[in-house]
TIZABA-814978 format. One line per 8 residues: their letters; for each residue x negated, y negated, z of N, C-alpha, C. Coordinates in steps of 0.05 Angstrom, whole numbers, plus 5000, padded with zeros to 4 digits. Atoms other than C-alpha are relative to their C-alpha. Layout:
! TIZABA-814978
a = X:Y:Z:X:Y:Z:X:Y:Z ~ ...
***
This chain:
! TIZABA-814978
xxxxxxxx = 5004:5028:5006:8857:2854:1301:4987:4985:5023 ~ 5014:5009:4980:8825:2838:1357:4969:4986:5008 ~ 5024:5024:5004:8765:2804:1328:5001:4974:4988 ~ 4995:5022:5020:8798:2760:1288:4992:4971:5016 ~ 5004:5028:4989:8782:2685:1304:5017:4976:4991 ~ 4983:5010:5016:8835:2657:1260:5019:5005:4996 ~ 4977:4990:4998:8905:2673:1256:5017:4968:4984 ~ 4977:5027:5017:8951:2615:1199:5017:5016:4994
xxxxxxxx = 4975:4996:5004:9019:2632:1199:5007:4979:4991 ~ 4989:5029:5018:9026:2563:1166:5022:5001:4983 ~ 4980:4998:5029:9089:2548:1112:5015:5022:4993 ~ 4986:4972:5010:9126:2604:1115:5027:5001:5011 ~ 4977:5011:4997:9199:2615:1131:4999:5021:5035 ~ 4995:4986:4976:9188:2659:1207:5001:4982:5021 ~ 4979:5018:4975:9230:2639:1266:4994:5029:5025 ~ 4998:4979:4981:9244:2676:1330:4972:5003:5018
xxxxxxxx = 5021:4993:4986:9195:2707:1382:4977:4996:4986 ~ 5027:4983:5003:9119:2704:1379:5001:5027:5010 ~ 5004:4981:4991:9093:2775:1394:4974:4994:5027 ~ 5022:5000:4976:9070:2765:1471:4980:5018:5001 ~ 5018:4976:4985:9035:2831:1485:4976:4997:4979 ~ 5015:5000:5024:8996:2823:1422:4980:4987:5001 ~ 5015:5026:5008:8976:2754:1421:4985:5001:5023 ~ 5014:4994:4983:8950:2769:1489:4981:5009:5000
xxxxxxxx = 5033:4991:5011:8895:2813:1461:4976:4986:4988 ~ 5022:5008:5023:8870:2770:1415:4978:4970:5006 ~ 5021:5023:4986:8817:2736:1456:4972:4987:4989 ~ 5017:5013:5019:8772:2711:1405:5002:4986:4985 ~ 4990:5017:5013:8822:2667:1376:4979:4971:5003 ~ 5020:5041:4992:8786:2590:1373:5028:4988:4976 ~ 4983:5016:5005:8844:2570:1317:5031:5013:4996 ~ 4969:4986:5006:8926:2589:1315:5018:4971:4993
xxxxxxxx = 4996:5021:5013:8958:2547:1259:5029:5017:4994 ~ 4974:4991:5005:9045:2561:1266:5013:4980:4988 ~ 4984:5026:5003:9060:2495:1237:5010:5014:4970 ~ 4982:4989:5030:9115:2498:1180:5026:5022:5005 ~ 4987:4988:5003:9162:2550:1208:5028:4993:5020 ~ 4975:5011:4977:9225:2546:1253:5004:5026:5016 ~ 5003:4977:4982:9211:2577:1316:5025:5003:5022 ~ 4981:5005:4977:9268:2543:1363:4993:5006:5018
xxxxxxxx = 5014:5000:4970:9226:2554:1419:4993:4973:5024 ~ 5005:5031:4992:9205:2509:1472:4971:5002:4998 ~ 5028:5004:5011:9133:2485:1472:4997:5014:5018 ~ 5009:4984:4978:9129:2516:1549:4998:5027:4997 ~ 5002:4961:5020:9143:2591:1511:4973:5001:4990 ~ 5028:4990:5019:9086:2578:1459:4983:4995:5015 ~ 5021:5004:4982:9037:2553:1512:4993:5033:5015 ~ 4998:4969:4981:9054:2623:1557:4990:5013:4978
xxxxxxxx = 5009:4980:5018:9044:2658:1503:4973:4996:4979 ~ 5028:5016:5005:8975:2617:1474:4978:5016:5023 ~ 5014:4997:4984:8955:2628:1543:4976:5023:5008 ~ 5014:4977:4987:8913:2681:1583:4962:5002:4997 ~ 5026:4992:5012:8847:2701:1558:4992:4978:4984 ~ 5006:5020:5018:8853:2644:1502:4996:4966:5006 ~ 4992:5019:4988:8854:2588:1556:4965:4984:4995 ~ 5024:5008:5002:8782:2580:1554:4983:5000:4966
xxxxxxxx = 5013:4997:5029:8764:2593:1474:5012:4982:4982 ~ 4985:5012:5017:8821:2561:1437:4991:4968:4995 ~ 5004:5018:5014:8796:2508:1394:5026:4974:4984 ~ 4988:5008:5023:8847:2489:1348:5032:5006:5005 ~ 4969:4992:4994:8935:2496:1364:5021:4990:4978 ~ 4982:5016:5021:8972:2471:1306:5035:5010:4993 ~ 4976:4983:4998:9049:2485:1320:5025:4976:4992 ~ 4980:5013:5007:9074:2423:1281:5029:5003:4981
xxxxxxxx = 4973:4985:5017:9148:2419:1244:5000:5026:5012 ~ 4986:4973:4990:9162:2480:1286:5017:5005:5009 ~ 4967:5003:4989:9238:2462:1313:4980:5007:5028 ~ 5004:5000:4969:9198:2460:1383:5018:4981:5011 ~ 4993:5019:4986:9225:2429:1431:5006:5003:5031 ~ 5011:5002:4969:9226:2420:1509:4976:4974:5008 ~ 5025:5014:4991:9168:2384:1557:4980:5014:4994 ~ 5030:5002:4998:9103:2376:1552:4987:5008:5034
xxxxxxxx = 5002:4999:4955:9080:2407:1628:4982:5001:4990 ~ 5030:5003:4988:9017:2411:1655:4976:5025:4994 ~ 5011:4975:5015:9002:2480:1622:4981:5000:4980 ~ 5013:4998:5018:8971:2453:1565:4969:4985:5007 ~ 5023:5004:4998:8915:2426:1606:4975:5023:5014 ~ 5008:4973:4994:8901:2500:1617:4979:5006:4982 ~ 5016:4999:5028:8859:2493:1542:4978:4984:4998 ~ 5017:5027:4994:8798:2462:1561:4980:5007:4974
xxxxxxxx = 5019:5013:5025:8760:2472:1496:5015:4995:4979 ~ 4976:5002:5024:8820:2448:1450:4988:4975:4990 ~ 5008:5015:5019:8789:2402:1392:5016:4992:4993 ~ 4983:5006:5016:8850:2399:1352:5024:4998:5014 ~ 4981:4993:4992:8920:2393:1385:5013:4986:4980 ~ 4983:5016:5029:8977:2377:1329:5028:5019:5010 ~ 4972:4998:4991:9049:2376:1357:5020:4987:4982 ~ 4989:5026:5009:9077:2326:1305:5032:5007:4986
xxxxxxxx = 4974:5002:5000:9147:2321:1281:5016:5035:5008 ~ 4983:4980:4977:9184:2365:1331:5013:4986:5016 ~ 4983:5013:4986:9236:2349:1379:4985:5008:5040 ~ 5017:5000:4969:9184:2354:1453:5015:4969:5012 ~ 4996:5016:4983:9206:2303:1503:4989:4995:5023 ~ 5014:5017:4972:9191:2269:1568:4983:4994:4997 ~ 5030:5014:4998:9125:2247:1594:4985:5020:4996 ~ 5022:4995:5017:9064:2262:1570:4977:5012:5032
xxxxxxxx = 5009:5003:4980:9032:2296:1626:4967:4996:5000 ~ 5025:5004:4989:8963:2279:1659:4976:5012:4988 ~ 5028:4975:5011:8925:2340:1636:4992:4998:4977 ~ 5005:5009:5029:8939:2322:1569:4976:4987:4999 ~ 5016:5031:5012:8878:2258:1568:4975:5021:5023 ~ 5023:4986:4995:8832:2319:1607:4992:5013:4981 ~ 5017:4972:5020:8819:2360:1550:4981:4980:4991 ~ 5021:5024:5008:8752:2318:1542:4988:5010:4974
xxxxxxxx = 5000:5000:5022:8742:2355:1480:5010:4996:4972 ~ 4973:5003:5017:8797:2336:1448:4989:4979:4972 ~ 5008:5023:5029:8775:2297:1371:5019:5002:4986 ~ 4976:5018:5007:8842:2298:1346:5032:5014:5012 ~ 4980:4994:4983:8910:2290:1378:5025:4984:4980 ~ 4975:5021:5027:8980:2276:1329:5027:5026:5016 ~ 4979:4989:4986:9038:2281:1378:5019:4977:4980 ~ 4976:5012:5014:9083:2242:1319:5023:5005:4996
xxxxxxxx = 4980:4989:5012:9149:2243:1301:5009:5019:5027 ~ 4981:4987:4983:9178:2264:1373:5016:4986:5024 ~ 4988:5023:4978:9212:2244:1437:4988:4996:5024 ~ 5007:5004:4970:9166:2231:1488:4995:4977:5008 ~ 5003:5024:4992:9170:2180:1534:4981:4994:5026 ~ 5016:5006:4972:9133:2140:1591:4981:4974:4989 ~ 5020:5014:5009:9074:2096:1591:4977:5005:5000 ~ 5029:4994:5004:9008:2100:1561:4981:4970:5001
xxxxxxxx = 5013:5035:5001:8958:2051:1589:4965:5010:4991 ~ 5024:4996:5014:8879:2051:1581:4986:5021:5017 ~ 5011:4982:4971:8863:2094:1645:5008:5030:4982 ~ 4992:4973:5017:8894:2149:1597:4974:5010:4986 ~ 5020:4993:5019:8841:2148:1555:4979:5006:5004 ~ 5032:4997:4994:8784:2146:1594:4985:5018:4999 ~ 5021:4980:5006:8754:2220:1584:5007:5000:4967 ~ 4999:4997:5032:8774:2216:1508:4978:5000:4984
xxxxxxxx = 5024:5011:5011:8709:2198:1490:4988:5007:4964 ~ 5001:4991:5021:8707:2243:1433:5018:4999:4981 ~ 4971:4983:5014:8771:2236:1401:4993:4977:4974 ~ 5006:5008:5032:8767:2216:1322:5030:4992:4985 ~ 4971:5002:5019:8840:2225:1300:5026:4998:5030 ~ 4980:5013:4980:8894:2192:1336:5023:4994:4994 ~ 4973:5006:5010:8972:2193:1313:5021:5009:5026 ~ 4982:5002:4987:9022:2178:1360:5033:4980:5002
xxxxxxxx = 4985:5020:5013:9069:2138:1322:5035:5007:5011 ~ 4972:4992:5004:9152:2148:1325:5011:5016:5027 ~ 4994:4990:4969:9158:2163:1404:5005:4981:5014 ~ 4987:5020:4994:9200:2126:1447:4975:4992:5031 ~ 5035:5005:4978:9124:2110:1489:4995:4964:5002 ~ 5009:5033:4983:9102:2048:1526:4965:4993:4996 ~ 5027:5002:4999:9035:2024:1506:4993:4980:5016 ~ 5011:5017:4989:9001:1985:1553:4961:4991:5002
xxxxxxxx = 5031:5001:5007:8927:1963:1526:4994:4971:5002 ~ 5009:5026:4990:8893:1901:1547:4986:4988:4967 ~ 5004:5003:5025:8873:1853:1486:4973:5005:5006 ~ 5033:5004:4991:8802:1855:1520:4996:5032:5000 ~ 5009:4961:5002:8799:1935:1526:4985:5008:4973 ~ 5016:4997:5024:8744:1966:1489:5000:5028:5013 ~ 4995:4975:4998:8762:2035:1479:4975:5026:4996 ~ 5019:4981:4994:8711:2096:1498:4997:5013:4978
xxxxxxxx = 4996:4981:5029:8721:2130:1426:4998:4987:4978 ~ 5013:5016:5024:8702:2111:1350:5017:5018:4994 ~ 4973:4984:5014:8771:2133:1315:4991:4999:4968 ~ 4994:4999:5025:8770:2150:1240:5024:5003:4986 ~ 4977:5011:5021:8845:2148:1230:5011:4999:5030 ~ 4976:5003:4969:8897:2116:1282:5024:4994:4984 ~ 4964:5005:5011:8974:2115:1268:5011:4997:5028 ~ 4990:5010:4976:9009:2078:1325:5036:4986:4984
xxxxxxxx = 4963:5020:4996:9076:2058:1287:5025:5009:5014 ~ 4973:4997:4980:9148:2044:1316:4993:4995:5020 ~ 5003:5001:4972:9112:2020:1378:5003:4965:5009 ~ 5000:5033:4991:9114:1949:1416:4972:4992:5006 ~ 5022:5000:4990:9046:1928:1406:4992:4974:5001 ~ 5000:5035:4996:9057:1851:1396:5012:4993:5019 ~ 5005:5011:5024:9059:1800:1392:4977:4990:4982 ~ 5035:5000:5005:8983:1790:1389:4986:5027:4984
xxxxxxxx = 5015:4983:5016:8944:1827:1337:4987:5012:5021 ~ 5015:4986:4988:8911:1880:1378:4967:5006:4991 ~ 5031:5005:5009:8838:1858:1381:4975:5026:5009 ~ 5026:4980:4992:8806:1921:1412:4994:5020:4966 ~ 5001:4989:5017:8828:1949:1338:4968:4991:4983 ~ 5021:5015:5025:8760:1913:1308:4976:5018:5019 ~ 5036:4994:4992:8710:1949:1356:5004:5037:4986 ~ 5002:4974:5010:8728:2015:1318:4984:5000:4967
xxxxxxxx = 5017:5008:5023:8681:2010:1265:4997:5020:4977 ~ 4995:4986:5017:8691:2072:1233:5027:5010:4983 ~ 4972:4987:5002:8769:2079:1215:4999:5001:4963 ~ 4999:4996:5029:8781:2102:1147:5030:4992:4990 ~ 4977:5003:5010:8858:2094:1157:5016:4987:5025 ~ 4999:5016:4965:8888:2041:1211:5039:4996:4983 ~ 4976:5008:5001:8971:2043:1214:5015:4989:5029 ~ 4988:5023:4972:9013:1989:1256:5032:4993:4988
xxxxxxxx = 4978:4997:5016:9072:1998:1215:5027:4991:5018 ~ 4975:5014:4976:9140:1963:1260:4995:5008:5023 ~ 5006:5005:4969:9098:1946:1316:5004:4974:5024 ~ 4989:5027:4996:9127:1879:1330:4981:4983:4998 ~ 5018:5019:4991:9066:1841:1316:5008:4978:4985 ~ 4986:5021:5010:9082:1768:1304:4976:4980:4996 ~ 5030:5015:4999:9005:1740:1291:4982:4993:4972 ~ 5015:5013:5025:8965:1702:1240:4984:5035:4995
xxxxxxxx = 5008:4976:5012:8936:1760:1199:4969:4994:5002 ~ 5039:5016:4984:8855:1757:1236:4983:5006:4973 ~ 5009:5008:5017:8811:1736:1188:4977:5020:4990 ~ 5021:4971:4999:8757:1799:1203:5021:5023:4995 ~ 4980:4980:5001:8821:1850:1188:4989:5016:4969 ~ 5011:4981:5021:8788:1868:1118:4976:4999:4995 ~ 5023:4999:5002:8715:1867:1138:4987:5021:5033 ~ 5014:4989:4976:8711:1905:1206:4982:5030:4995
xxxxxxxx = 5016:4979:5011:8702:1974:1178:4996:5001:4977 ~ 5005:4986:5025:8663:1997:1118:5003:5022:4990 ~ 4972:4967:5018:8707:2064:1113:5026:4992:5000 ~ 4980:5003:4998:8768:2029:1111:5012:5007:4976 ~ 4985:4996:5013:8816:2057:1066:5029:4994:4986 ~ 4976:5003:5000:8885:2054:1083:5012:4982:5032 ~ 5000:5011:4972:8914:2002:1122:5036:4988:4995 ~ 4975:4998:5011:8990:1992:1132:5004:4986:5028
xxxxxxxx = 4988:5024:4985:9018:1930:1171:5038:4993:4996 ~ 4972:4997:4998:9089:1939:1145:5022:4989:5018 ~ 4981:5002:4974:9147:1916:1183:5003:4988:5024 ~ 4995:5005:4982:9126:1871:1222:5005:4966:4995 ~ 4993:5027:5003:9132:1790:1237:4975:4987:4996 ~ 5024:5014:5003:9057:1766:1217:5001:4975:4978 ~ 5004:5021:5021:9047:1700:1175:4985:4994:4997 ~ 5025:5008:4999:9014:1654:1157:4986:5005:4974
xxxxxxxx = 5008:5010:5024:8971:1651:1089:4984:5035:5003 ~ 5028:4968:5017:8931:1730:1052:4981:4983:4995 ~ 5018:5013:5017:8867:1715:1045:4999:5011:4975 ~ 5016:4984:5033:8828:1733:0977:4993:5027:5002 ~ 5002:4972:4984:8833:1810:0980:4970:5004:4969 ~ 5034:5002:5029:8761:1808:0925:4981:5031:5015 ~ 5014:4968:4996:8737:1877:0967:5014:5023:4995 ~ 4979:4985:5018:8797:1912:0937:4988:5022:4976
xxxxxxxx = 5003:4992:5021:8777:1957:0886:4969:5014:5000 ~ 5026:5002:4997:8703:1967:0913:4995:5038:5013 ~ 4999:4978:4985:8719:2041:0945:5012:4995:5024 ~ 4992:4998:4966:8737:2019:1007:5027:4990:5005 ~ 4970:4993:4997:8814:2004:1003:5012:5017:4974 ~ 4978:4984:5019:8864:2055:0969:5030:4989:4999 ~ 4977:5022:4996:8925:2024:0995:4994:4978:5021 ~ 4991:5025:4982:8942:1953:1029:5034:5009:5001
xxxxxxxx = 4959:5011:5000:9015:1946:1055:5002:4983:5018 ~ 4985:5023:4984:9036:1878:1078:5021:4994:4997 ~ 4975:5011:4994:9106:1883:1068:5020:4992:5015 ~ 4976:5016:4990:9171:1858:1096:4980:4985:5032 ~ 5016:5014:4984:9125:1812:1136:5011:4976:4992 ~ 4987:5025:5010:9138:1736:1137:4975:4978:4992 ~ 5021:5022:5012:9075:1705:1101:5002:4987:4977 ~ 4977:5021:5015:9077:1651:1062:4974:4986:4973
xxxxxxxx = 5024:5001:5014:9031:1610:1012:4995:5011:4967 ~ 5003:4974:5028:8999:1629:0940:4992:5026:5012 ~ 5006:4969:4999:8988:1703:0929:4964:4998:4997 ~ 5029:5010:4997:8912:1717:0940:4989:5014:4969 ~ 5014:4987:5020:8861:1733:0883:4998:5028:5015 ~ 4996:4965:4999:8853:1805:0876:4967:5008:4984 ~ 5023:4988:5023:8785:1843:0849:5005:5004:4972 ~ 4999:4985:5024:8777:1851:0781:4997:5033:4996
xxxxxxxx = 5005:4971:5012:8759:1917:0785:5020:5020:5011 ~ 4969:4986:4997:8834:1931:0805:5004:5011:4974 ~ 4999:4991:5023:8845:1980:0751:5023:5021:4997 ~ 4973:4984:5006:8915:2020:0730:4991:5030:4990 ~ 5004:4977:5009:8888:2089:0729:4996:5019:5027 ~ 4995:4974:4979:8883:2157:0783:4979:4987:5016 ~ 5015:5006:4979:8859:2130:0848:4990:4980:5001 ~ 5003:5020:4996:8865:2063:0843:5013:4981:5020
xxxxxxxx = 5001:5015:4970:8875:2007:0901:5031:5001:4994 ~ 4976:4997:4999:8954:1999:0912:5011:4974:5020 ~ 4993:5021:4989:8972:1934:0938:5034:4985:5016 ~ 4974:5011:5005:9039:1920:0960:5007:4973:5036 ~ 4995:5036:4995:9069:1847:0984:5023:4989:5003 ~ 4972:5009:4998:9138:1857:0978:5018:4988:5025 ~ 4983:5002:4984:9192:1819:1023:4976:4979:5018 ~ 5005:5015:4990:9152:1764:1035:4992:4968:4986
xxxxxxxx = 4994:5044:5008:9146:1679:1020:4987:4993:4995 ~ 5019:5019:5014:9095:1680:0971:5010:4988:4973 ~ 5001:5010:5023:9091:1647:0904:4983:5010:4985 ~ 5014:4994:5024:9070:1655:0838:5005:5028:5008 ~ 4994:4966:5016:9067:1723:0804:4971:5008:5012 ~ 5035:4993:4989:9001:1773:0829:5007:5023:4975 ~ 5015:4975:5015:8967:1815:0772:4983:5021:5009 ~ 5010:4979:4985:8954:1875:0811:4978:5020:4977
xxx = 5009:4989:5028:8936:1909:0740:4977:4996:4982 ~ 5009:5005:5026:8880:1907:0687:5003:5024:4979 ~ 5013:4980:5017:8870:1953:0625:4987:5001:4996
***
């Protein structure tokens, strides 16, 4: 097997050892996809054993939901052509080391759903240049981003919830012009809802504000229904005011817009629905 270039052990029920001596051979790997199984390893194991020959080829690492758990060391900036890294709900901790924000190839990174802590400021980011996909939501992390910072990268989906990102709407979010899916889900923001928030991108899809303290009056959501939102979520927010007009071409059938409004201090009834 030693030509293979691909190796998915994805969804399946194997735990226990990788095979070191093995995986060592197989130096033509570019993707190794273990996410789905319960390995109980630490991440510093699967890295050693990633490593060697594959330090310079490996593309692609996907070892999420894997009962990992341990640090994040400085090993994994051993992978300098890694495109894909996906760590996401696993139990990893501490800081986030350095090497991590060198993989300058890196276009998407989803360390969600774990325990690592420290602070992430904008100096982090600065070789990212390429990175597209960005989830770092549900980690006990320090963001520190200036409202004026205009970030080196054009994201097509960011997930930042559970973080302290208020109370100011985070304005560098409008110079990303391509996001197809923008979440801020209990980020403490406590800010008039910015008036360019459903006109910045024209791939916007999914956008999820949830949970936090924003008020203040919805405008007229009339680009609803047009392709370019699937879901809105402004709930348990504290906005206030009538409910806004909605597109007509909101329509009750497969793959239609999804609006929700709940747990908050508007009036009147909203006809999300036509037939």
């Amino acid at each position: 097997m030693t030509s293979i270039i691909t190796l998915d052990l994805s969804l399946n029920e194997l735990q226990g050892d990788l095979p070191t001596s093995s995986m060592a051979q197989l130096c033509k790997l570019k993707l190794i996809d273990l996410s789905g199984n319960t390995w109980n390893r630490s991440i510093s194991q699967i890295l050693d054993i990633c490593s060697g020959c594959l330090s310079d080829s490996l593309q692609v690492l996907n070892i999420g939901d894997g009962k990992i758990y341990g640090h994040l060391t400085t090993k994994i900036g051993q992978f300098r052509s890694l495109i894909d890294l996906d760590l996401y709900n696993n139990s990893i901790s501490g800081l986030i080391p350095e090497s991590l924000w060198q993989l300058v190839n890196l276009q998407s990174l989803d360390i969600s759903n774990n325990q690592m802590e420290g602070i992430i400021s904008e100096a982090h980011f600065a070789n990212t240049t390429r990175l597209k996909f960005l989830s770092i939501s549900d980690n006990p992390l320090t963001l520190k981003l200036g409202q004026d910072w205009v970030p080196p990268f054009q994201l097509e989906d960011l997930s930042m919830g559970s973080y302290h990102l208020g109370p100011k709407f985070p304005m560098w979010v409008r110079s990303q012009k391509s996001l197809s899916s923008l979440g801020l889900s209990n980020t403490s923001l406590a800010d008039v809802l910015p008036a360019w928030i459903f006109n910045f991108s024209l791939e916007l899809q999914y956008l999820d504000l949830s949970q936090n303290q924003m008020h203040g009056r919805i405008p007229n959501l009339t680009n609803v229904g047009t392709q370019r939102y699937s879901t809105i979520d402004l709930s348990q927010n504290h906005f206030e005011g009538p409910l806004p007009f909605v597109s007509s071409k909101v329509i009750c059938e497969n793959w239609s817009p999804l609006i929700f409004l709940r747990t908050n201090f508007l009036v009147k009834s909203l006809k999300v629905c036509r037939v």
